[in-house]
Structure formats: C-alpha cells, structure tokens
N, C-alpha and C positions, 0 to 999 in steps of 0.2 A: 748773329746780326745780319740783317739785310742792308741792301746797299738801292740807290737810284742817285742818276745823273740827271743833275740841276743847274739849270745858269741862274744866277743874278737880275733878276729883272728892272733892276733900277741903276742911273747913272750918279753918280758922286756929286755934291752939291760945285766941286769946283774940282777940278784936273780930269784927266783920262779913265784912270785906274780904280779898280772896284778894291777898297782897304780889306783887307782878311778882319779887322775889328768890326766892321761894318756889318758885317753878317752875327747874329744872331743866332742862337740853339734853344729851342722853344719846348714843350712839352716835360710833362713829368719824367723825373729820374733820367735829364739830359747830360747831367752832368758826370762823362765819365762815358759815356753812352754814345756820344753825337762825335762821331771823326767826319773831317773834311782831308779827301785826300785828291791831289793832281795824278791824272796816267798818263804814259807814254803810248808809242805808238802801236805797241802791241796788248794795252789793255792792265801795263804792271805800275803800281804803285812809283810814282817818281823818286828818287831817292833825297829824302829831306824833305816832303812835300806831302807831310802825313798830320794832322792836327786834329787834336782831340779837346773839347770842352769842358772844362774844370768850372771847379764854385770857392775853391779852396787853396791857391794860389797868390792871387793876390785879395782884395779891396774889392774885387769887383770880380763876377762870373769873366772868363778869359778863354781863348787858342791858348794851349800849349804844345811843344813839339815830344818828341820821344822821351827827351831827358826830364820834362813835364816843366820847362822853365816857356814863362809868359811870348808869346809870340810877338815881332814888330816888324812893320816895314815890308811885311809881305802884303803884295795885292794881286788882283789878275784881271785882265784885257776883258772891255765889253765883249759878250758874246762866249769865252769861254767855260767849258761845261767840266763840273766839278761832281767827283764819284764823295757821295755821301751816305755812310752808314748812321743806322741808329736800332734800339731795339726794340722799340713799336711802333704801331702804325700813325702815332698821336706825339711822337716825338716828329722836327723838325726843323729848316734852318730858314728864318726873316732875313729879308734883304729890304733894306731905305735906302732913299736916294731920291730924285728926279727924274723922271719918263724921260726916253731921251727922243731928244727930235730929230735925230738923222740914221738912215740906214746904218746897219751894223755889217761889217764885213770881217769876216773869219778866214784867215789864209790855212788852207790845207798843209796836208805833209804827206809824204807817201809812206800809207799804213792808216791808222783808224785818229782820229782827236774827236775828244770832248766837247760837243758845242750843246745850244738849244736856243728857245726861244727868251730873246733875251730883253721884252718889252711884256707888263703887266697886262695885255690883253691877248687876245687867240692869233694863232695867226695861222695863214691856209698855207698847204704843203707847197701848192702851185704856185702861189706869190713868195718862195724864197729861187734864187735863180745860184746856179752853178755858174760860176764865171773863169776865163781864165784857158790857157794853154791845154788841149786835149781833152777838154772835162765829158765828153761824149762816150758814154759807157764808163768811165772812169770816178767819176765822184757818183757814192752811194751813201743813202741813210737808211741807217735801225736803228730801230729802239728797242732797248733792253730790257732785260727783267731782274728781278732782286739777285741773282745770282751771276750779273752779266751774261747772259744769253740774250739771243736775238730772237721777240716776241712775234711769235708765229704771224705771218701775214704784215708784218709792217718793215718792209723790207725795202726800199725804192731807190731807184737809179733814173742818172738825168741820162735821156737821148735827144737827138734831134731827127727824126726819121720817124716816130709813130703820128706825127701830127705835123700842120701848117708851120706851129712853134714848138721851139723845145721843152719839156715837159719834165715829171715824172712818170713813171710808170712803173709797175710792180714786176714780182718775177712772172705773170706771164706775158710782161712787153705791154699789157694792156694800161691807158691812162689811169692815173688813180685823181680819184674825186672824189668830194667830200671829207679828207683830211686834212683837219689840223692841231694843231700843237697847244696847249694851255702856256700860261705865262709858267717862262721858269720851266717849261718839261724839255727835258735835256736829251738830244741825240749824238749816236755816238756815228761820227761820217768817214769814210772811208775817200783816201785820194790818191792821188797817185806823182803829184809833186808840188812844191810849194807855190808854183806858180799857178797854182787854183784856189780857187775863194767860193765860201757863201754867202750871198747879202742876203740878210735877214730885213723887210721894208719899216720903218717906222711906219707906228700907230697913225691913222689921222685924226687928230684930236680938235 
C-alpha cells in the first residue's frame, strides 16, 4: 500500500473541528484498503490514531480503529495534514464542508507535522508565510512520495536575506517560483519550536 499526505479542504458547517466521520473513502475495493493515520514528529504512526474503512461494521460504510469497533468523536484542526494509505491510484478520501473564509494558521513543533493546503483552490508557495520566533532558516517544507521520502527538488526553506522580502527559496538559496500546492496536497514542515506558524491565505472568492 501506498501512502500520501492530505489536508481537508473544507471547513464544518458549524464549529472549528474537521469530524473523522466527515471524510469519506471513495473508490473501488476501499473498504478494508483506505487507512487514515495521524504522525508524530518524527514521521511515526501516533499511537491510537490509526483508522481504517470498513462496509461491514455497522449500517453504514464507517472509521474503525485497531480493534475494528466504529470510530467517534474524533476530529482534527483546520490545516492539519493526514498520512493516508490506499491500494490504488483510483481509491481515495472526500472531504465536505464549507470554504473557509479566514487564513488557516498551523502552529509548528520542533521536528516535521503534517499540514497542506487546506482551502479547495491552488495556492502559491510565496503566499504561505512562516511566522513567528526564529523561523529564518528554521521552518522548512517537502513534499513527499508514496513511501514518505522527500521528492527530489521540492524542498524549500523560509529566509529573509535572498530578497527585499522574506521568501522561499530552494536548496540552492535561490527564490522558488512558480509553485504551488493543489487543494488538499499535504506537506510535511519541519520547525523548530512551537512558537512558529504557517498561515495558509484564504481563497478570494
């Protein structure tokens, strides 16, 4: 099974919190197939925080956890990015809800989190901004591959030193342009304490 990191690209019709029921496992032979799991800061499975897609559980296609009993009351933070397996390219996980109308801000940790773009339309690599205590040299993105590796060339780090403003820039320090993100494409961000963020802009609709 392959794996990719995916955010949520819609907001809950009412509260904060994006419902684990709210998501969705799409494609042929998902059920049994489709796990949604949360990582830590080095990349490992969170302990309890492993859900897989059943048809045959309850009434109704469901999350279940290890023990395969229905899943509740779990949900997760705009902007959070979720390691999702499945075993073909045509399997996959729907997310509903409401566009959300305000920036999304994702508090770092020292070591790598799950985040992505977390609004249904594109968004440029240069319009998300690192904020926060030390984030110069410090807060980095990649993007991954089906095996959790870091896909050649999309590697980037915020500075403030190659340019007027502070920026991205790749690993040779040179500005990056012309990247951006698909709704829902998840990166995996490295930081260095919690007192850093990234605001992802709302769509202007």
């Amino acid at each position: 099974m392959n794996g990719t990191l995916l955010t949520p690209q819609f907001m809950p019709i009412s509260g904060e919190e994006i419902a684990l029921e709210s998501l969705v496992a799409t494609g042929d032979g998902a059920s049994d197939n489709v796990q949604i799991q949360t990582l830590d800061a080095y990349g490992r499975t969170v302990d309890g925080c492993d859900y897989t897609w059943v048809d045959y559980v309850a009434e109704y296609p469901c999350w279940v956890d290890g023990d395969y009993t229905e899943v509740e009351g779990v949900s997760f933070t705009a902007g959070q990015g979720l390691w999702i397996y499945g075993s073909t390219a045509d399997q996959g996980v729907q997310t509903a809800g409401k566009v959300g109308k305000n920036d999304v801000t994702v508090t770092l940790r020292k070591g790598a989190i799950g985040t992505g773009n977390p609004f249904p339309t594109y968004v440029a690599l240069q319009d998300i901004l690192a904020e926060g205590d030390d984030v110069v040299d410090n807060v980095n993105i990649k993007i991954l591959d089906a095996y959790g590796r870091t896909v050649d060339g999309c590697d980037y780090t915020w500075v403030d030193y190659v340019a007027d403003d502070p920026c991205w820039v790749d690993g040779d320090y040179t500005i990056v342009e012309d990247v951006s993100f698909a709704p829902g494409q998840g990166l995996w961000v490295y930081g260095s304490s919690t007192t850093q963020t990234l605001r992802f802009p709302a769509p202007e609709l």
